[in-house]
N, CA, C and O atoms as a Tripos MOL2 file, in Angstrom:
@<TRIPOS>MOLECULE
protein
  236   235    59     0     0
PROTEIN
NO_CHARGES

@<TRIPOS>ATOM
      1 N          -2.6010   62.1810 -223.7130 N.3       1 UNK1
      2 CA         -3.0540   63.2360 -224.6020 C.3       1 UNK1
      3 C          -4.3240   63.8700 -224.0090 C.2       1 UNK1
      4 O          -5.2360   63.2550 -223.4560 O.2       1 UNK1
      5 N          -4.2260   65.4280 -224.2470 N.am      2 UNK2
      6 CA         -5.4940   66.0390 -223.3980 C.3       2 UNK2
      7 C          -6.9720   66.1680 -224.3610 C.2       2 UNK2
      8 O          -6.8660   66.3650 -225.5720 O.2       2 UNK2
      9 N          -8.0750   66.0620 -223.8330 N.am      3 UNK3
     10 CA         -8.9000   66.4460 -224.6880 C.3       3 UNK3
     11 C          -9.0440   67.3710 -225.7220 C.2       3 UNK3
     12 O          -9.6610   67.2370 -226.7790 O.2       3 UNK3
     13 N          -8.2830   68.5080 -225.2250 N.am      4 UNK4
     14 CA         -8.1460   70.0490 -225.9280 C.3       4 UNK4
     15 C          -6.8870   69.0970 -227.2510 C.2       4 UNK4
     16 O          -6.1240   69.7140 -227.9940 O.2       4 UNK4
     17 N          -6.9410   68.4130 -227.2300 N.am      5 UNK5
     18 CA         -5.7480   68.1090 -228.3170 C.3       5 UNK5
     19 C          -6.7040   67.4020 -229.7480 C.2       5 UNK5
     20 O          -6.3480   67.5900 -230.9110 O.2       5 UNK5
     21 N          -7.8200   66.6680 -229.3990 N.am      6 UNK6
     22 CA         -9.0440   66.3650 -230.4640 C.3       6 UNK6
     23 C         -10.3640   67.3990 -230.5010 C.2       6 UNK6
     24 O         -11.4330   67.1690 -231.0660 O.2       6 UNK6
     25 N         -10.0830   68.3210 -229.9210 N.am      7 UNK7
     26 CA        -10.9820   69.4160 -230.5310 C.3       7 UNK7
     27 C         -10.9540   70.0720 -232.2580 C.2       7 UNK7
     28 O         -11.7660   70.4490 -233.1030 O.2       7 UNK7
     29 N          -9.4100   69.9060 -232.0960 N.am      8 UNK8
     30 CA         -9.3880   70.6250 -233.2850 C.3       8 UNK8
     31 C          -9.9350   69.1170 -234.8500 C.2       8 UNK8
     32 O         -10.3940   69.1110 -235.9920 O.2       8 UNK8
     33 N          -9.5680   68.3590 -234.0410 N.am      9 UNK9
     34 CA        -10.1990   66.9990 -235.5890 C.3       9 UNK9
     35 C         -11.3700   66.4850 -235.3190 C.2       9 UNK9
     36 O         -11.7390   65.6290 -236.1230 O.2       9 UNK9
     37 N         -12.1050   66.7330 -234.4160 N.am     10 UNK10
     38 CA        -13.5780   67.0650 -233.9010 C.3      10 UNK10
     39 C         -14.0520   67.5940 -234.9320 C.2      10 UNK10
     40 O         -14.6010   67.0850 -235.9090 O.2      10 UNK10
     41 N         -13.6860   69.2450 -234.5340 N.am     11 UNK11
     42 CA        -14.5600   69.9700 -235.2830 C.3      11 UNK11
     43 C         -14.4290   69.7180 -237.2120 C.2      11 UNK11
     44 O         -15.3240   69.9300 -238.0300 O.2      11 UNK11
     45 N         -13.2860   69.3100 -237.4300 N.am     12 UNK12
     46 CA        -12.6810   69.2140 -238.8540 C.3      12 UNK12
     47 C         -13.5190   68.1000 -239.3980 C.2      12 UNK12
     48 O         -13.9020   68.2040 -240.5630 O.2      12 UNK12
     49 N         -13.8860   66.9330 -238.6220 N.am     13 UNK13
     50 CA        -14.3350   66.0600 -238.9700 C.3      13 UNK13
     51 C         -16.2960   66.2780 -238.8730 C.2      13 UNK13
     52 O         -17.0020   65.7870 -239.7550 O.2      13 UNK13
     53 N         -16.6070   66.6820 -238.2640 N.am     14 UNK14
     54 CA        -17.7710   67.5380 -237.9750 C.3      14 UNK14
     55 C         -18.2660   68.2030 -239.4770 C.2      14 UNK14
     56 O         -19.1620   67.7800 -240.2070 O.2      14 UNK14
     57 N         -17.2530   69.5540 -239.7140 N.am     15 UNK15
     58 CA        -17.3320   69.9240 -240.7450 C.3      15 UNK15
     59 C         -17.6380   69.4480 -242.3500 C.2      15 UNK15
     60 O         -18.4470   69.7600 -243.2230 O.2      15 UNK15
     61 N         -16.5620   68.5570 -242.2140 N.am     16 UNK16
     62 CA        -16.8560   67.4380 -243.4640 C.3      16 UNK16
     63 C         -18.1450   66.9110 -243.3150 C.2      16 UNK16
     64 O         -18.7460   66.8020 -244.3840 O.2      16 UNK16
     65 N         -18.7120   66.5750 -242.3840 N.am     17 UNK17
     66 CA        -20.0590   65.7790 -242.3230 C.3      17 UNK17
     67 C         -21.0320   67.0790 -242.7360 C.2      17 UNK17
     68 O         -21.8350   67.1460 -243.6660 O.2      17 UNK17
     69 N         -20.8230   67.7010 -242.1190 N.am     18 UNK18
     70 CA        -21.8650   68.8720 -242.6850 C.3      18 UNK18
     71 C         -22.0660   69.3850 -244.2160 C.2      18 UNK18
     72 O         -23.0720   69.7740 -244.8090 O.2      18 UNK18
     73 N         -20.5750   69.2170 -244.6630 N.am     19 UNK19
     74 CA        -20.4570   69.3940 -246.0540 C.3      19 UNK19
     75 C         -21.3160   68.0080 -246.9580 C.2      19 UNK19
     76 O         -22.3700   67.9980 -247.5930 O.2      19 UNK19
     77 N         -20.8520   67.5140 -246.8180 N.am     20 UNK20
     78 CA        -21.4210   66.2280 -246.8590 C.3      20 UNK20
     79 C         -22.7250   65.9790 -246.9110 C.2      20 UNK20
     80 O         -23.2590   65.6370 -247.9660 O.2      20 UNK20
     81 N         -23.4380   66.1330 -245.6980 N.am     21 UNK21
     82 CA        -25.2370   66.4730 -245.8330 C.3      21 UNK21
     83 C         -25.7070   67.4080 -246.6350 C.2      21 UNK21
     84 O         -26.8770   67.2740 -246.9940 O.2      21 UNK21
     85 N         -25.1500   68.2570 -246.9860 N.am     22 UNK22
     86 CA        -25.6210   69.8410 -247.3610 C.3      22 UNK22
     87 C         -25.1800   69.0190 -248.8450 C.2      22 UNK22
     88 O         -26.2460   68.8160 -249.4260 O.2      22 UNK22
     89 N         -24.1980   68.5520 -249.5570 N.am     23 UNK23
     90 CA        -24.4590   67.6840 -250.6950 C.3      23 UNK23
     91 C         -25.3660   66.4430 -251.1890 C.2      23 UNK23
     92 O         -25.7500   66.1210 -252.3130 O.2      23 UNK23
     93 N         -25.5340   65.9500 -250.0840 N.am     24 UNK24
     94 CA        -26.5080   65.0710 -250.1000 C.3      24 UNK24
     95 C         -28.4520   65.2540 -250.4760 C.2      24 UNK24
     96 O         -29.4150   64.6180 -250.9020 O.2      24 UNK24
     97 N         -28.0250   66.6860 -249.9060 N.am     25 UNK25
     98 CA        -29.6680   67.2340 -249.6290 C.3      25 UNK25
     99 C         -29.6380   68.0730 -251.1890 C.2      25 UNK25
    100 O         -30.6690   68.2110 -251.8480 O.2      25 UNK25
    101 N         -28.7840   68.4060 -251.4770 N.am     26 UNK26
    102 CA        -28.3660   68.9260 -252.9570 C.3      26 UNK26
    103 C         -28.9950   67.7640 -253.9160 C.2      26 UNK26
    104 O         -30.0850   67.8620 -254.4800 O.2      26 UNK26
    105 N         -28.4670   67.0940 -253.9660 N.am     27 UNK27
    106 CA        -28.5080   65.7570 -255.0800 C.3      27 UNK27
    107 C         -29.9930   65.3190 -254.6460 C.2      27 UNK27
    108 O         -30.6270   64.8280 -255.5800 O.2      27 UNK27
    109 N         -30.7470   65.4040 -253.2990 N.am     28 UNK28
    110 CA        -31.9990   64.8100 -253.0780 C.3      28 UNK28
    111 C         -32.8520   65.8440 -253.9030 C.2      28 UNK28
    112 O         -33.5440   65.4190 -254.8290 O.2      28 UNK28
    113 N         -32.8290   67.2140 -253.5940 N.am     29 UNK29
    114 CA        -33.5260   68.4550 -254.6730 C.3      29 UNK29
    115 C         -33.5840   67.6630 -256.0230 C.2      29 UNK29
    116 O         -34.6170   67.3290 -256.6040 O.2      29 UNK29
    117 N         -32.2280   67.4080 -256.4430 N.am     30 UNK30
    118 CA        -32.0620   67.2470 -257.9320 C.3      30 UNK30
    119 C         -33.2060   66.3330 -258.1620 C.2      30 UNK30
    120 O         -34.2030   66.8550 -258.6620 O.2      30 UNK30
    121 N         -33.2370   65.4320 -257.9700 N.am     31 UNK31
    122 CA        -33.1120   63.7290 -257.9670 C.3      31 UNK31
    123 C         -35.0940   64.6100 -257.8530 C.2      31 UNK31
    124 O         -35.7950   64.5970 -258.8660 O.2      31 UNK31
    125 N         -35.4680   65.0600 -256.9110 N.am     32 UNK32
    126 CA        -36.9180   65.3100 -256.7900 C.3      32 UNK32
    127 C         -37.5340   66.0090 -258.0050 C.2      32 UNK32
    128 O         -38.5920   65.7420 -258.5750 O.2      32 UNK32
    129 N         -36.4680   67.1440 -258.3250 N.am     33 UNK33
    130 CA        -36.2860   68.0720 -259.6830 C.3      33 UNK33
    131 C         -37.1100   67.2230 -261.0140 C.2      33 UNK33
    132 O         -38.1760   67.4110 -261.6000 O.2      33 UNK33
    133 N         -35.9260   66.1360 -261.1400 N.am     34 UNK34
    134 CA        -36.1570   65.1440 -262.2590 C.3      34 UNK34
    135 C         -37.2020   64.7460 -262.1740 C.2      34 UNK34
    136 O         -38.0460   65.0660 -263.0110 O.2      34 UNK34
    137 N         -37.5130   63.8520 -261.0530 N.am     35 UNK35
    138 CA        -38.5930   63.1840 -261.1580 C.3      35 UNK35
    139 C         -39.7520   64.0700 -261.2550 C.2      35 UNK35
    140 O         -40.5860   63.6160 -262.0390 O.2      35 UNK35
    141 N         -40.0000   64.9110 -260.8510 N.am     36 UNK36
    142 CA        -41.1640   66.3360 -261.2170 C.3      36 UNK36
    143 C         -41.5060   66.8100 -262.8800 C.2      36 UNK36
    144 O         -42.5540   67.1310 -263.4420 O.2      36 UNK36
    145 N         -40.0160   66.6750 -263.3690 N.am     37 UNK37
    146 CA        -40.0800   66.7180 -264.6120 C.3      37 UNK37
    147 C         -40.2710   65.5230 -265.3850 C.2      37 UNK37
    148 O         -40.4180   65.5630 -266.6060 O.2      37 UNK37
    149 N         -40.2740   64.5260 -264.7580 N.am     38 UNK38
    150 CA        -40.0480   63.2100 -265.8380 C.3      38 UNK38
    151 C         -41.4540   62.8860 -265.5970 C.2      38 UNK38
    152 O         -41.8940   62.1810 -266.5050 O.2      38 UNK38
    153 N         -42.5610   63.2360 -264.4200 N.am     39 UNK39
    154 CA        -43.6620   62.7780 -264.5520 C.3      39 UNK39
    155 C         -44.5780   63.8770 -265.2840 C.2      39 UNK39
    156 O         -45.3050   63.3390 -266.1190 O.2      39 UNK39
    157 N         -44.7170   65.0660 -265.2120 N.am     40 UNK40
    158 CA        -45.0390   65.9640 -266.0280 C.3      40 UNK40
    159 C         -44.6710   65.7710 -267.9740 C.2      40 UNK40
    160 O         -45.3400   66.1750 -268.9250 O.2      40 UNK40
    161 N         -43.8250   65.2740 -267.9580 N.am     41 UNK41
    162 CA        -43.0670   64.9990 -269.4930 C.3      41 UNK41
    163 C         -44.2370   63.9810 -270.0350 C.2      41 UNK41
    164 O         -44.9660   64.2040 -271.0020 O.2      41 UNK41
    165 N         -44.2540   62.8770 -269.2450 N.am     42 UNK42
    166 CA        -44.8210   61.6060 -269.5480 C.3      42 UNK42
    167 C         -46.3930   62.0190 -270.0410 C.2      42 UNK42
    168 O         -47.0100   61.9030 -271.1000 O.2      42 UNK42
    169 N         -46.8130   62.7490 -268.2370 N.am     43 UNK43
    170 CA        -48.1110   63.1480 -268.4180 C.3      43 UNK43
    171 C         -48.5420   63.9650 -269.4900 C.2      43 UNK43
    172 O         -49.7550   63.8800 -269.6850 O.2      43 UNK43
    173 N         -47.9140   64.7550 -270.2720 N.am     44 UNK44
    174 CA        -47.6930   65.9060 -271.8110 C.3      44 UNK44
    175 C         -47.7120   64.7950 -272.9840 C.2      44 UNK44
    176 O         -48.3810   64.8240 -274.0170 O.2      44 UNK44
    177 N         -46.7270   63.7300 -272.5140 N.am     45 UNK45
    178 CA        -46.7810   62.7520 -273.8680 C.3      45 UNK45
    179 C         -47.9290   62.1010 -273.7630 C.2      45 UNK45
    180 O         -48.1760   61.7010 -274.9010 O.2      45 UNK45
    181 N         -48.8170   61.7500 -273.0000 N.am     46 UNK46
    182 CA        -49.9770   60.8670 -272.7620 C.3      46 UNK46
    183 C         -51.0810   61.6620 -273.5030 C.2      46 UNK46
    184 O         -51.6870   61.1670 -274.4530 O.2      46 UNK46
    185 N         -51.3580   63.0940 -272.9690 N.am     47 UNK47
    186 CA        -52.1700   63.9990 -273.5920 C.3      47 UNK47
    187 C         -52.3310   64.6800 -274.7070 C.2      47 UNK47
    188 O         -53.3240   65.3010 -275.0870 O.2      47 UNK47
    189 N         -51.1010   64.5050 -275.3170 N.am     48 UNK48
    190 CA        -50.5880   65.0670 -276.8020 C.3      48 UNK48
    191 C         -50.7720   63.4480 -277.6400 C.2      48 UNK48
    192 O         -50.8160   63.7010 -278.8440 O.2      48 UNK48
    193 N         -50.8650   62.2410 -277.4590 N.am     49 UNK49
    194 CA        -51.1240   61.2100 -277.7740 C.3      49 UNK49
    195 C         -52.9320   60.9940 -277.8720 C.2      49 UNK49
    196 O         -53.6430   60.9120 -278.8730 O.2      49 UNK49
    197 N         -53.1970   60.9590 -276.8000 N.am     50 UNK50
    198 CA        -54.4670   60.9570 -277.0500 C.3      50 UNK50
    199 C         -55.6510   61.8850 -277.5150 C.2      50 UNK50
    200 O         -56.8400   61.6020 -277.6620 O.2      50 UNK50
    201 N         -54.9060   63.2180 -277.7250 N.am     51 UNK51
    202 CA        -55.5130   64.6100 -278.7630 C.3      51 UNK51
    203 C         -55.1850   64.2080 -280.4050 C.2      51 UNK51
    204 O         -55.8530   64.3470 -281.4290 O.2      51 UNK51
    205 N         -54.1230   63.7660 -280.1960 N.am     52 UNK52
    206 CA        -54.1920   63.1580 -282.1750 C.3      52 UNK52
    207 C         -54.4130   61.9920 -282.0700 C.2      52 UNK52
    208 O         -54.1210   61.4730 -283.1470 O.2      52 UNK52
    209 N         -54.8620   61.0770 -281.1980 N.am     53 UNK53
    210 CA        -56.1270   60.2420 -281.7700 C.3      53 UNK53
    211 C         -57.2030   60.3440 -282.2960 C.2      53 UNK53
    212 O         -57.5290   59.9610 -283.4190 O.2      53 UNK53
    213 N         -58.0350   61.0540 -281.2360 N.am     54 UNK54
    214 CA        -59.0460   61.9120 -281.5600 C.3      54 UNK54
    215 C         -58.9760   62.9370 -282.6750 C.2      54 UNK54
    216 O         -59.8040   62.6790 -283.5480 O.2      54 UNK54
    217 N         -58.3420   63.8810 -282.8910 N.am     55 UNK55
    218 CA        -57.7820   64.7040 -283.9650 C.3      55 UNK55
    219 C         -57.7510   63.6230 -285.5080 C.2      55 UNK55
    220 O         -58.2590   64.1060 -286.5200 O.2      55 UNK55
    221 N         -57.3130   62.6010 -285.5590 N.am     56 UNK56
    222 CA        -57.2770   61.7060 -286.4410 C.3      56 UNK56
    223 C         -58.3600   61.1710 -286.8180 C.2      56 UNK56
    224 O         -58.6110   60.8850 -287.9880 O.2      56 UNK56
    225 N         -59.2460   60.9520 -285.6730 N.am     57 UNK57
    226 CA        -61.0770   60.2970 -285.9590 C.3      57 UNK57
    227 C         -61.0800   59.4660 -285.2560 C.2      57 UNK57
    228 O         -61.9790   58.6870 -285.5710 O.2      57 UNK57
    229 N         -60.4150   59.0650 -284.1950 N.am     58 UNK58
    230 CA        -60.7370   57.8990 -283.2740 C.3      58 UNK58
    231 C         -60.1790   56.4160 -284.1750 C.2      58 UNK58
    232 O         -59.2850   56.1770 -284.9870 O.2      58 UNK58
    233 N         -61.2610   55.6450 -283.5060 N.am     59 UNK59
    234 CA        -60.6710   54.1350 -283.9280 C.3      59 UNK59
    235 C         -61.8770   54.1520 -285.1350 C.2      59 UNK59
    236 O         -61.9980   53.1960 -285.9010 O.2      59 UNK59
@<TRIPOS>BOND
     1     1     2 1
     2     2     3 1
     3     3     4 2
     4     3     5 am
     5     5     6 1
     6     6     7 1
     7     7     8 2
     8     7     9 am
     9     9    10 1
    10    10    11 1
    11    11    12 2
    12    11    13 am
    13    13    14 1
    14    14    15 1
    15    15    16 2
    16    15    17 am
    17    17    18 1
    18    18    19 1
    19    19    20 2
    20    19    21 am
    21    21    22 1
    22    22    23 1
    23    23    24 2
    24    23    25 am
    25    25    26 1
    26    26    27 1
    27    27    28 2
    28    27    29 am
    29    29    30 1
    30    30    31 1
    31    31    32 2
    32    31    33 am
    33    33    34 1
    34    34    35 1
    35    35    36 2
    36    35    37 am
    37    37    38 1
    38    38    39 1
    39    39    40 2
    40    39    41 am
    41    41    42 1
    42    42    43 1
    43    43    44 2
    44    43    45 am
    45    45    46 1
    46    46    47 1
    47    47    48 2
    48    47    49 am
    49    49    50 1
    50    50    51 1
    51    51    52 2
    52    51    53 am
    53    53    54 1
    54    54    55 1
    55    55    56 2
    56    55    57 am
    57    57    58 1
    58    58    59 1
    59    59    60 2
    60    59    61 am
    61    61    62 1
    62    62    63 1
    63    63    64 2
    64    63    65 am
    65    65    66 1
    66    66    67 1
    67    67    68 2
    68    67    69 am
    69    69    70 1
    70    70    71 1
    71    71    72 2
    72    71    73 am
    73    73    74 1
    74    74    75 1
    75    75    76 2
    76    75    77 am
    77    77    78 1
    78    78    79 1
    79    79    80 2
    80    79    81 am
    81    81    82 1
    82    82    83 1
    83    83    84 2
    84    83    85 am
    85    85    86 1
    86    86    87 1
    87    87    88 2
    88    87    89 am
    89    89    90 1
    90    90    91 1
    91    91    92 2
    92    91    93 am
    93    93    94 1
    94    94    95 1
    95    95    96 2
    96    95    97 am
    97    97    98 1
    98    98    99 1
    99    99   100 2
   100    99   101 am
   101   101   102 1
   102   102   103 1
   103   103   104 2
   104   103   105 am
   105   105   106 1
   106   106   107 1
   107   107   108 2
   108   107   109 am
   109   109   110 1
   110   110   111 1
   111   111   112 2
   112   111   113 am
   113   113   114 1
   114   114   115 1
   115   115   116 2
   116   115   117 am
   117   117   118 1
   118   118   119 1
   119   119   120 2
   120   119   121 am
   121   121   122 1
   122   122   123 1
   123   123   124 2
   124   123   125 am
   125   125   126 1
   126   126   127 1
   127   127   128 2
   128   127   129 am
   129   129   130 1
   130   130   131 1
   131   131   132 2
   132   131   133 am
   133   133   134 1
   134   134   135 1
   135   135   136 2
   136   135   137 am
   137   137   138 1
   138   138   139 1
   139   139   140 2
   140   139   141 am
   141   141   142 1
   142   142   143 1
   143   143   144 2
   144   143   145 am
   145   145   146 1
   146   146   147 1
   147   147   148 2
   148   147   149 am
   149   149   150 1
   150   150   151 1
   151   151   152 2
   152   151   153 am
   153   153   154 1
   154   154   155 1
   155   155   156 2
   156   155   157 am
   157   157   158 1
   158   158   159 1
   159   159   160 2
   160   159   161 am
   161   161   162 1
   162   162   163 1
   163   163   164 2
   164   163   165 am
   165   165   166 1
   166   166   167 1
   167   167   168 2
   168   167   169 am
   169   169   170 1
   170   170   171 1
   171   171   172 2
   172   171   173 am
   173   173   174 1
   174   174   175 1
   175   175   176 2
   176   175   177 am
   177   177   178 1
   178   178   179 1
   179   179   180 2
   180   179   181 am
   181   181   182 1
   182   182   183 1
   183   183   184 2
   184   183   185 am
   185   185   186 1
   186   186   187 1
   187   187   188 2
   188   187   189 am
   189   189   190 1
   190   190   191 1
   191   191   192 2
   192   191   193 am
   193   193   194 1
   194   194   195 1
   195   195   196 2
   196   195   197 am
   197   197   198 1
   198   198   199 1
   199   199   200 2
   200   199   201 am
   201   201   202 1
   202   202   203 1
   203   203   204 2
   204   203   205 am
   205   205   206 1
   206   206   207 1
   207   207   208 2
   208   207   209 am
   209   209   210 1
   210   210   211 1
   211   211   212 2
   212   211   213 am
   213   213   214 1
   214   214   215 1
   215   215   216 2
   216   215   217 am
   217   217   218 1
   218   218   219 1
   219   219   220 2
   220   219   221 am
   221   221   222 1
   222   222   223 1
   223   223   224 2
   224   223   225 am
   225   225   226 1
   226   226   227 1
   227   227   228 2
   228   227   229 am
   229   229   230 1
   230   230   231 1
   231   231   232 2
   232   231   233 am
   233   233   234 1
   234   234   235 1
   235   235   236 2
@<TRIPOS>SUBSTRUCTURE
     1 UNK1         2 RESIDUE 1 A UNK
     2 UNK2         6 RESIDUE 1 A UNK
     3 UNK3        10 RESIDUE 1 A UNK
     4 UNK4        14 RESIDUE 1 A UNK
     5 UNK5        18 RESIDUE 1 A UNK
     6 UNK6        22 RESIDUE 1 A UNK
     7 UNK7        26 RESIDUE 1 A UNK
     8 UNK8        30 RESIDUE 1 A UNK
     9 UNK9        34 RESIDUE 1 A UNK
    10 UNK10       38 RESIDUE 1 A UNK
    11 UNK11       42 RESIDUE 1 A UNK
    12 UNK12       46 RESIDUE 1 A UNK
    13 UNK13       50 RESIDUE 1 A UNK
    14 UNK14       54 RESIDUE 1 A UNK
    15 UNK15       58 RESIDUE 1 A UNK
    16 UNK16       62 RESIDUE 1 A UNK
    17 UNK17       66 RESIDUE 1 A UNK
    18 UNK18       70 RESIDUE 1 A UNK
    19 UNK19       74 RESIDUE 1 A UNK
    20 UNK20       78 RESIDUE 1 A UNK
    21 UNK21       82 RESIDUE 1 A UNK
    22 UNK22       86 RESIDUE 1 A UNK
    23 UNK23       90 RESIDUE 1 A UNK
    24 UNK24       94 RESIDUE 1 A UNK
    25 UNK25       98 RESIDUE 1 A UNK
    26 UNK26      102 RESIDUE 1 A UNK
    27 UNK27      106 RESIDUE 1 A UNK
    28 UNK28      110 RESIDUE 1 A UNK
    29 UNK29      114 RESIDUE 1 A UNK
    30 UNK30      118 RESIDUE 1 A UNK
    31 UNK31      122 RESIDUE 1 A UNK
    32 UNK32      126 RESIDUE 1 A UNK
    33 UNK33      130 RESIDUE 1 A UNK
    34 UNK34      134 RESIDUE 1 A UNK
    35 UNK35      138 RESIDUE 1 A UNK
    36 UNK36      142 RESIDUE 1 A UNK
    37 UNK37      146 RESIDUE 1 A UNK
    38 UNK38      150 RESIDUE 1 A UNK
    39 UNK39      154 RESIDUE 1 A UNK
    40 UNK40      158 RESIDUE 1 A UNK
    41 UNK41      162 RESIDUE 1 A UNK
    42 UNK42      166 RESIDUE 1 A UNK
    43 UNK43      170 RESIDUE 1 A UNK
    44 UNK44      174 RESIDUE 1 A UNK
    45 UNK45      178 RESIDUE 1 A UNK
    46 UNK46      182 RESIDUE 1 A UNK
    47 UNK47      186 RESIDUE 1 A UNK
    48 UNK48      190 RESIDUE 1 A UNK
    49 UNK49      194 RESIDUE 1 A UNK
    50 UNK50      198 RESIDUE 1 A UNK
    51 UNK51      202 RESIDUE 1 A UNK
    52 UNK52      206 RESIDUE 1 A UNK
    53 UNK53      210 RESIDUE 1 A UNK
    54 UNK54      214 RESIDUE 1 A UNK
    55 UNK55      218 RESIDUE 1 A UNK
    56 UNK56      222 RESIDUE 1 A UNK
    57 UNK57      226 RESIDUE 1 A UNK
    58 UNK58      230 RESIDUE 1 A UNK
    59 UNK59      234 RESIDUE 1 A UNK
């Protein structure tokens, strides 16, 4: 069998990998997305917690 005969599942297989990364790097955005939001969320609940303490009169 000649080389010119795995060019074509080379590149096919190539392709998939590319698809593949380019999803991967998708889901890494996300995944960074969340966590951007989930520490910002926290940090809002921490500060909105400790304004109606104070707001309340302290201890």
């Amino acid at each position: 069998m000649a080389n010119e005969d795995y060019f074509p599942e080379i590149l096919q297989r190539l392709t998939r990998i590319e698809e593949n990364t380019k999803n991967l790097n998708d889901k890494v955005k996300d995944l960074e997305d969340d966590r951007k939001w989930l520490w910002r969320t926290t940090f809002g609940s921490i500060i909105v917690a400790v304004l109606g303490f104070f707001y309340r009169g302290g201890a």
